[in-house]
Steps between C-alpha positions, in 0.01 A plus 500: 500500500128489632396863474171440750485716742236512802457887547362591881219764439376673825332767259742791544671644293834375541394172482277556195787664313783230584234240344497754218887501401519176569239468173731724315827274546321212366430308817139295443323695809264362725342698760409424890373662791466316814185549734687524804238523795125548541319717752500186756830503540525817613200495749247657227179399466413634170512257190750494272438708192754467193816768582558812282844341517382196282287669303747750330746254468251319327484773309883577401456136406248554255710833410780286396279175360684241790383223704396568817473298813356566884687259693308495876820474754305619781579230719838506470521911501265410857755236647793674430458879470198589711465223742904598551417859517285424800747287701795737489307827592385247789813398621614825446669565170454706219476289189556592110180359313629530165829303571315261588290484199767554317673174635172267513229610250687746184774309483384181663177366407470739204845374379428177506135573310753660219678187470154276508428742224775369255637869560918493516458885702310681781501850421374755728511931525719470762802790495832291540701304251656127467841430390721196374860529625702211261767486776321446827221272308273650683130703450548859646222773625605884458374815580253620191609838324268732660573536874207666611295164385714207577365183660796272525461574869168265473660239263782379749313156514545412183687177402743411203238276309222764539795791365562261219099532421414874613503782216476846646419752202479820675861478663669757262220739502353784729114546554433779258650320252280185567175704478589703197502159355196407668320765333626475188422169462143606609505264816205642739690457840783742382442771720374257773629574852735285650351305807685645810333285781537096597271336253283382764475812743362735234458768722774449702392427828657170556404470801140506431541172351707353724232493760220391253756247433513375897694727647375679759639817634697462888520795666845535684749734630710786303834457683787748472879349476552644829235277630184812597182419401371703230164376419277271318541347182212375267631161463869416295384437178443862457843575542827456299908598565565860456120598532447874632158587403178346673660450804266761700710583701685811626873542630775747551629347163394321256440139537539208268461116486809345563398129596196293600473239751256238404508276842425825694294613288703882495602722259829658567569848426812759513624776306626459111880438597366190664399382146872480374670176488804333357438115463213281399447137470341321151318205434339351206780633280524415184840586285515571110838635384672220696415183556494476899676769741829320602701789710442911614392708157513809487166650301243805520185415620169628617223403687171707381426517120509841442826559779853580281714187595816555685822336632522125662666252591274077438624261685356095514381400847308190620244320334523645169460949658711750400616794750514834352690803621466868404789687437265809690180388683200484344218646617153310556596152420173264487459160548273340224661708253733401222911600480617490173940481413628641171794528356473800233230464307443086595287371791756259648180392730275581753273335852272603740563734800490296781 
């Protein structure tokens, strides 16, 4: 068996350490880190200056005498992460930036670097684990050990050849655990912190680069379910499904986002029972624990990463969607987003909210 492995090193700490046991099971280690976008991409002027990212993976790499590699995917992390970004907060969605870089640049174009590479794996520090079930013949994604850090939520994309090639060292472990190791092993990053914001919106505001990237705000109307006029809004982008705060705005109750209306240019409003519904419709679905969705399933699933996954009901409808209905509504359902099935521990799939 090749033992190559292409380790993705984003120069934190879990990354560093799954490149780490990886060395110590033998595997002949080499390290990346992609340069993902430069300050033109996200309407900066400044140059670009080398990241502290890439330098202390660089320096983990050093740590544990491996190859290293900066592989520049910045226009494809442009095309189809930001550039995406943009055109569904237009059209009025709220998108999931690292499923899609999940999809087209970790496990797309860095995948197919690995296997460029002569490498027979792509190993990451995500928290989730891959499976080989003899009797279905087929690749399967579950749940990693520690709850509180699981990511198979972001991995729904993933396809049986890529499972084949994907090692996911961190699955059986918890975070404490990983940075004990860390230090031990004297690797600098161990008590780095982990990175809480989208990659490219380091302080958060991602609306602030929305309109450097074109954008520009539309003032329109605040409307209330009943149909009174409440106000003025700053223009849609700033607002997402289930927003209270930054409305400005006072009522007899409180008042959250329950829809937006992109051809009249309104932002409809109501009280949080207006939020709750039972059914949504998926596209762009993707299925691992089966090979294609044939009939109604009954699974849990969940459409917010860090949301507990309940009761529903898939079921196949035209041109390749899948309908999904709660057992009990669900509140704040968002276009843009991803819904993710399981069954137990096993993502049996996942789409986007339409």
């Amino acid at each position: 068996m090749n033992k190559k492995v292409l380790a993705a090193m984003s120069g934190g700490v879990d990354s560093s350490t799954a490149a780490l046991f990886l060395q110590e099971q033998g595997y002949e280690v080499i390290g990346a880190t992609v340069k993902m976008y430069g300050n033109k991409d996200i309407g900066l002027k400044e140059p670009d200056k080398p990241s502290k990212d890439v330098i202390d993976a660089q320096t983990v790499a050093e740590k544990l005498q491996i190859e290293h590699h900066v592989l520049d995917f910045t226009d494809c992390f442009k095309r189809c992460v930001i550039d995406h970004f943009v055109d569904e907060y237009r059209n009025g969605r709220t998108p999931n930036p690292c499923v899609d870089c999940n999809k087209h640049v970790k496990f797309g174009v860095l995948f197919d670097a690995a296997l460029q590479l002569g490498c027979e794996y792509l190993a990451t520090g995500h928290y989730a684990r891959v499976l080989y079930d003899k009797q279905r013949k087929r690749w399967l994604l579950a749940r990693a050990e520690d709850a509180k850090k699981d990511q198979s939520y972001m991995l729904f994309n993933l396809s049986q050849e890529q499972l084949a090639h994907i090692l996911f060292p961190l699955a059986n472990l918890s975070k404490d655990i990983i940075r004990e190791r860390a230090e031990a092993s004297g690797l600098a990053v161990a008590h780095k912190a982990d990175s809480q914001d989208i990659c490219f919106v380091p302080d958060g505001d991602y609306a602030k680069v929305i309109n450097h990237l074109g954008v520009k705000d539309r003032p329109g109307k605040f409307i209330h379910i009943n149909g009174e006029i409440l106000g003025t809004h700053r223009g849609q982008i700033h607002y997402t499904i289930g927003q209270r705060k930054g409305l400005g705005l006072a009522y007899e109750y409180p008042l959250y986002v329950i829809r937006k209306d992109i051809a009249k240019n309104t932002v409809i409003l109501g009280p949080n029972e207006a939020l709750f519904s039972k059914d949504l419709w998926a596209k762009d679905v993707n299925f691992i624990s089966i090979p294609q969705l044939t009939g109604s399933l009954m699974v849990t699933a969940k459409t917010r990463y860090r949301q507990k996954d309940v009761p529903a009901t898939i079921t196949p409808v035209a041109d390749g969607r899948v309908h999904v209905v709660f057992d009990e509504p669900q509140r704040a359902i968002t276009p843009g987003q991803a819904v993710i099935f399981y069954d137990g521990e096993l993502v049996v799939g996942g789409g986007i909210i339409e």
